[in-house]
N, C-alpha and C positions, 0 to 999 in steps of 0.2 A: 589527599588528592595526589595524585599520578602528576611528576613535571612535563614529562612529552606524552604527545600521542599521537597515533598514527593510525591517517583516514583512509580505509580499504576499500574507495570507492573513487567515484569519479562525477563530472556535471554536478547539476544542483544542489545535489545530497552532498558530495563532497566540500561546495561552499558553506554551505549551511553549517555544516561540524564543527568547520575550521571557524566560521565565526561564533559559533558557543565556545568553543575553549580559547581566542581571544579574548571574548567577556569574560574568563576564569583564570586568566594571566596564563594559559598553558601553550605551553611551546607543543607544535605540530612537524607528523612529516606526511606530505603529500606523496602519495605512490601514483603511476602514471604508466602506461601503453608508450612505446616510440610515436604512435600518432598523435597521442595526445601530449605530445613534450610543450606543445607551447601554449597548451589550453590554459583560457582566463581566470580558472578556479586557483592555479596554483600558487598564483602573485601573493595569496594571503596565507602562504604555509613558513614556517619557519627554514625548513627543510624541503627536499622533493627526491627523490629517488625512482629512476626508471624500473620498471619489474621486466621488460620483455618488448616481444610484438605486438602487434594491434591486436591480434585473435584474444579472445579473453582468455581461454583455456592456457593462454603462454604468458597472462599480464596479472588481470582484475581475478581470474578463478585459479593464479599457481598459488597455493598456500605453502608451497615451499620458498616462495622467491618473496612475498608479504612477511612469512616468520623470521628470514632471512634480512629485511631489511628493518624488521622492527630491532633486531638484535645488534647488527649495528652500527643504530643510530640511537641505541640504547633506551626505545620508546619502552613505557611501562605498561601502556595501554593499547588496544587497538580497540578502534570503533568502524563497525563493518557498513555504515550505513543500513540500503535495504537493495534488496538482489545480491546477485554473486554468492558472497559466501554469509553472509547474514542472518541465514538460517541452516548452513550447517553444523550439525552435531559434532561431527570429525573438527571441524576445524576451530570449533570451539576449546573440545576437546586439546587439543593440540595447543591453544595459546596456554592453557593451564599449565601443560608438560614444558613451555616453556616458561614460566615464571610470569606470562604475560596473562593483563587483563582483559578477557574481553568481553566488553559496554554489551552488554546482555543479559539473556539468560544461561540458567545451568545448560550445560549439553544433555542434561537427564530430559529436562523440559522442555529445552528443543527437539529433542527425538521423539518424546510423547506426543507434542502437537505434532509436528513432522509430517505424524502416522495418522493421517483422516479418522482410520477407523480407531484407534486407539484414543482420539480426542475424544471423537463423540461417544466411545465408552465413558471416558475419564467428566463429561461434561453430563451425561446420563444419569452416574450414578453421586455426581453432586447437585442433583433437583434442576438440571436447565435442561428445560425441553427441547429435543433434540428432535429435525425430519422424520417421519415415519420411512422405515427400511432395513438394510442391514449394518449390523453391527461387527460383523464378520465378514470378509473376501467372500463374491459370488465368483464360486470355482471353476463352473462351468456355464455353455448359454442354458441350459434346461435346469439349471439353478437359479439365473438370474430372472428367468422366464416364470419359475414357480414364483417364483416372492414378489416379481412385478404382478403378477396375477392375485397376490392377495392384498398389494397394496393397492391395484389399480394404476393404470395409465392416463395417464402417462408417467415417464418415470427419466430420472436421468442416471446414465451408467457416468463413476469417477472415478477416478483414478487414487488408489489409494497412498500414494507420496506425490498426490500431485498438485499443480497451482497454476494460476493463471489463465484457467482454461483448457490447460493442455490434458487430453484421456480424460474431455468430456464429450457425453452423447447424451442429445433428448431422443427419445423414443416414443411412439405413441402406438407399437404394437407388436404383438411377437416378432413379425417378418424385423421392422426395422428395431428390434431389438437386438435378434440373429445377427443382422449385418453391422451393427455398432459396437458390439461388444466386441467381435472382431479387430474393426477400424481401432476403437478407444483405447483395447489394448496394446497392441501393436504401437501407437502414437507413445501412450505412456512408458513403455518398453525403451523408449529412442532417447524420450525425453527426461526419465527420471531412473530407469537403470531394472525397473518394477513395472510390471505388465499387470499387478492385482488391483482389483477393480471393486467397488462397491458399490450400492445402488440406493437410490433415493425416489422418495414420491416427489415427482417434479409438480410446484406449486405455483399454478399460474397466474398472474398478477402480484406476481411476491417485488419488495421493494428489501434493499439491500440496507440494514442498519448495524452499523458497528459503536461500539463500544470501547471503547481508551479506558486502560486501565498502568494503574503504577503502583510497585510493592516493591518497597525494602528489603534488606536483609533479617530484619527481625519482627518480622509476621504482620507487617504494617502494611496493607492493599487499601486503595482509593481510588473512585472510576471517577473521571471526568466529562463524562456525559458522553453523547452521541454523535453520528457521524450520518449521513443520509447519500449514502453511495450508490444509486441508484441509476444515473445516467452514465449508460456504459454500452461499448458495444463489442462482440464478441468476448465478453465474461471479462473487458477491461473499461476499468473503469476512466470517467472522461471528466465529472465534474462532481463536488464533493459540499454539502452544506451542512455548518451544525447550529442549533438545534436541526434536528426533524421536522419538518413541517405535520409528521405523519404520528408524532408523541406527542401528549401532554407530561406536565410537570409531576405527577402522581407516577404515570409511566416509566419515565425520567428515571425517577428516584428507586423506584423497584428493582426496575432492569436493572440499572446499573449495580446496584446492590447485590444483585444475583450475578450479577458477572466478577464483582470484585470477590465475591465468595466462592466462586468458583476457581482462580487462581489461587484463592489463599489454600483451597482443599489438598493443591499438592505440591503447596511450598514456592510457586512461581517469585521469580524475582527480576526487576527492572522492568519497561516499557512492554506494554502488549496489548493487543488488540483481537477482542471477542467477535466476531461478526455473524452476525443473526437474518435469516429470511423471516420477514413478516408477511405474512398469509392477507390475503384479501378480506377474510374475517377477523383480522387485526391479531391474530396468535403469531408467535414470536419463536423461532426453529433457530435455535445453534448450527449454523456451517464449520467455520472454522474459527481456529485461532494462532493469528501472525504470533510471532515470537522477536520483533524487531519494531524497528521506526518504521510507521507507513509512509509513503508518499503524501498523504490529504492533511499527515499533522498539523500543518499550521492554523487549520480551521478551528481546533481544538486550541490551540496556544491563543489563538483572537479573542475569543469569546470566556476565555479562563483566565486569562494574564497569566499563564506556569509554561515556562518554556520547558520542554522534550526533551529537547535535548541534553541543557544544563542539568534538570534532575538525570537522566541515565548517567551522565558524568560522577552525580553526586553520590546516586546509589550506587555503583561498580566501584567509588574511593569508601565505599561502606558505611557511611551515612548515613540516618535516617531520615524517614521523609521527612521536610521541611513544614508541611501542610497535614491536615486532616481531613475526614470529611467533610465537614462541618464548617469547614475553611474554604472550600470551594465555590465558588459564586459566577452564575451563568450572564453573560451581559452581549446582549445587542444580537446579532448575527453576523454571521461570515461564510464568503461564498470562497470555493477554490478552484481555478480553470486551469486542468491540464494542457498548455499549449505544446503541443507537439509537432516533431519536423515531417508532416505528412498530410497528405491529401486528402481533404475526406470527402470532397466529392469525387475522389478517383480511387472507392473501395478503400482511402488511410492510404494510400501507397507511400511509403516512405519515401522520403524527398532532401537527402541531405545532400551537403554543398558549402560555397561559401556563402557568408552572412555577411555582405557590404554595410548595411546597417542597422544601429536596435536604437529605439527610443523606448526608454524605461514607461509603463503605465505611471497615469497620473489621476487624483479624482479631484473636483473643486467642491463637490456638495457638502453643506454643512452635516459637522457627525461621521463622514463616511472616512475612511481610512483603505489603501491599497499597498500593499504588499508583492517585490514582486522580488521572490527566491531563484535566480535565473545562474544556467549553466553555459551561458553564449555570450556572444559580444562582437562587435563588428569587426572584419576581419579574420573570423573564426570559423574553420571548414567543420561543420558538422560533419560527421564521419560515418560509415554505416555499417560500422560493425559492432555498434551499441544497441541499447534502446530510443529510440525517439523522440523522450522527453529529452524536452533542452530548457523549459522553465515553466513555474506558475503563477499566476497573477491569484494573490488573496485579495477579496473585498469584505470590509469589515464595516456595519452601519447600525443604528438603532435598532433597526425592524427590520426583516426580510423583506419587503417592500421598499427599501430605501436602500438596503442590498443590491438587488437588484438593478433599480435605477442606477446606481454609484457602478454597478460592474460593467452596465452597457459604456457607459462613459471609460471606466478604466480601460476596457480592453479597444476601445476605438482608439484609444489616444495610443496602445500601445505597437512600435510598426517594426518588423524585421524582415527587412530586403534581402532578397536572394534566394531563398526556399518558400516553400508554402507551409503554412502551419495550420493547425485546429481554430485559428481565432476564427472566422466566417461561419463555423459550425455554433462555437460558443454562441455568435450574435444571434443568429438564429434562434438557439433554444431559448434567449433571451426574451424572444418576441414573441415565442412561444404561449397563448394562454391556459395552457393544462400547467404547464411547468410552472407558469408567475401564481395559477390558484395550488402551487404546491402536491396537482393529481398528477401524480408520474409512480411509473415502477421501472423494472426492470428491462423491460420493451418498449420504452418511451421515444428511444430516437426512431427506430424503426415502423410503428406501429402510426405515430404522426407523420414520417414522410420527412423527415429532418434529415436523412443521411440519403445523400443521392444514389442512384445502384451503380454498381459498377461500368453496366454496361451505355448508361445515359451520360456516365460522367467521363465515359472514354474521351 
């Protein structure tokens, strides 16, 4: 094992790290924005070191001034969390040429998922059924137009280095095909540096499930079940539960199966995540595949007892994995609530500021257990030239029904003065009864009336 390491992140993910490698006696360096010099995460680093200004591109995204300060402070490892630089190849790359580790995968295997279409080749030609579409760059619109026409519309044009949403377009017809492919490229162009695009049978009532997967360095892959990511708006996800309400234990066992055989076909190694659309006729379509820590982890560590993080630790010091399949054992359920610093009855509008005060979540119900991985704390100006997460409340209980109950409770008890956040959306969905009978997909906030419009919530 690595004596230091150094967290290439910041907020919650950046606590999170730094308290896995406390559990591992390892000494940390916290890297940090001038605005974020007095943020709460950093009291549990060993070390801290400034990278720059607030703008990420001069802090959290210089891989010169990250390389730079792992060197020294003489860290052996860096661990990139998720966003920034987490999924670049380059900058993987690059920790290698400098001697350093970094808590991943290969930069071979981050650039193969990277590439949308090169996954869903690489995911194709190892037995996982992949969206009906292209497997190549649609070059032109009277290319994209042809191929949407034999797979039928609607269809969604994406971006082929893209994520998050960004350089995508639904379509439901030549005309607004013409004009999206336009729009989508041009977005992806801004956003990812690549304006090529590929296209997919857009599948309506599809529910978003992912898949957690972990592979050694010596051939050793093991999936630890499911993820039900579902409630999301604008292609970002909002609340995260595992199991699925929408698999059984047969399913379970398969998929996952076929997903950990899918990583092993081309050597993947450390933490990763398969994510699959399931069709309204319960068929099961490969999207993509993260190549880092997701944000919803913890729902996965709840319900497994294997913490994420410590194994990426374990497997990057080269290790083997500690478990097996057959070692893995599914228990109770756990919910996970993105609360974020924004409005969401004012269209999400971002809403940072200062935080006068936070009361940690709390649950009393017998069995239930709450979790809360938080990147804030009173007196802490949330800043806005981040992302918006500032922390998550896990709920952990017997039964997704007792889930449920234990989360209404957890997030009521939990209070952060001074911004507005997602809790009052969460409650909602809570009360929800599609949601509590587990019938939701991917257009669930919107299609129930759960998210106010923008123009009523002015």
């Amino acid at each position: 094992m690595f004596h230091r390491v150094l967290i290439a992140n910041r907020g919650e993910i950046a606590a999170r790290v730094l308290r896995a490698c406390r559990d591992l006696d390892l000494e940390t360096v916290a890297v940090h924005s001038e605005i974020d010099a007095n943020a709460p995460w950093l009291a549990g680093a060993t070390r801290t070191v400034c990278l720059g200004p607030a703008a990420a591109a001069r802090s959290y995204l210089n891989a010169d001034a990250i390389l730079q300060a792992a060197e020294q402070t003489e860290a052996g490892a860096i661990h990139p969390g998720y966003g920034f630089l987490s999924e670049s190849a380059v900058f993987a790359a690059r920790c290698a040429q400098h001697g350093i580790t970094f808590i991943g995968p290969s930069p071979s295997a981050i650039g193969r998922m990277g590439d949308k279409i090169a996954a869903k080749r690489t995911m194709a030609e190892a037995g996982v059924p992949v969206i009906p579409g292209s497997l190549e760059p649609v070059a032109s619109v009277a290319a994209a137009t042809g191929l949407a026409s034999a797979v039928g519309y609607p269809v969604l044009l994406k971006a082929r280095a893209g994520g998050g949403g960004k350089g995508m377009r639904r379509c439901d017809d030549a005309t607004a095909l013409a004009r999206g492919y336009a729009e989508a490229s041009l977005e992806a162009d801004k956003a990812f540096g690549n304006a090529e695009l590929y296209l997919e049978k857009y599948l309506d009532g599809g529910r978003h499930i992912e898949f957690q997967i972990l592979a050694d360095a010596y051939g050793n892959v093991i999936h630890l079940g499911e993820r039900e990511c579902s409630i999301q708006r604008s292609h970002q996800k909002l609340v995260e539960e595992s199991p699925s309400p929408a698999l059984d234990p047969k399913e379970r066992a398969e998929l996952g199966a076929r997903a950990a055989r899918a990583a092993a076909s081309f050597g993947y190694v450390n933490a990763g995540t398969l994510e699959f659309l399931r069709a309204a006729d319960g068929g099961m379509y490969f999207m993509e595949m993260n190549t880092r820590l997701q944000v919803e982890h913890p729902v996965t560590e709840m319900v497994t007892g294997i913490d994420l993080v410590r194994s990426q630790l374990a497997i990057a010091a080269r290790a083997p994995l500690a478990v097996r399949q057959d070692d893995v054992a599914f228990s109770g359920h756990a919910i996970e609530f993105r609360i974020n610093a924004e409005d969401p009855d004012r269209n999400f509008r971002p809403d940072p500021g200062l935080v006068t005060d936070v009361t940690a979540p709390s649950v009393t119900r017998r069995g239930a257990t709450v979790r809360w991985d938080a990147g804030v704390a009173a007196g802490w100006r949330v800043p806005s030239h981040y992302d918006s997460l500032i922390g998550k409340v896990i709920v952990h209980a017997p039964t997704r029904a007792e889930a449920i109950a234990a989360s209404r409770e957890a997030l009521r008890s939990l209070r952060i003065v001074g911004i507005a956040t997602t809790i009052p959306l969460h409650l909602r969905l809570l009360d929800d009864e599609a949601f509590v009978r587990g019938d939701y997909d991917v257009q669930h906030l919107a299609r129930r009336g759960l998210v106010v419009p923008a123009a009523a919530g002015a």
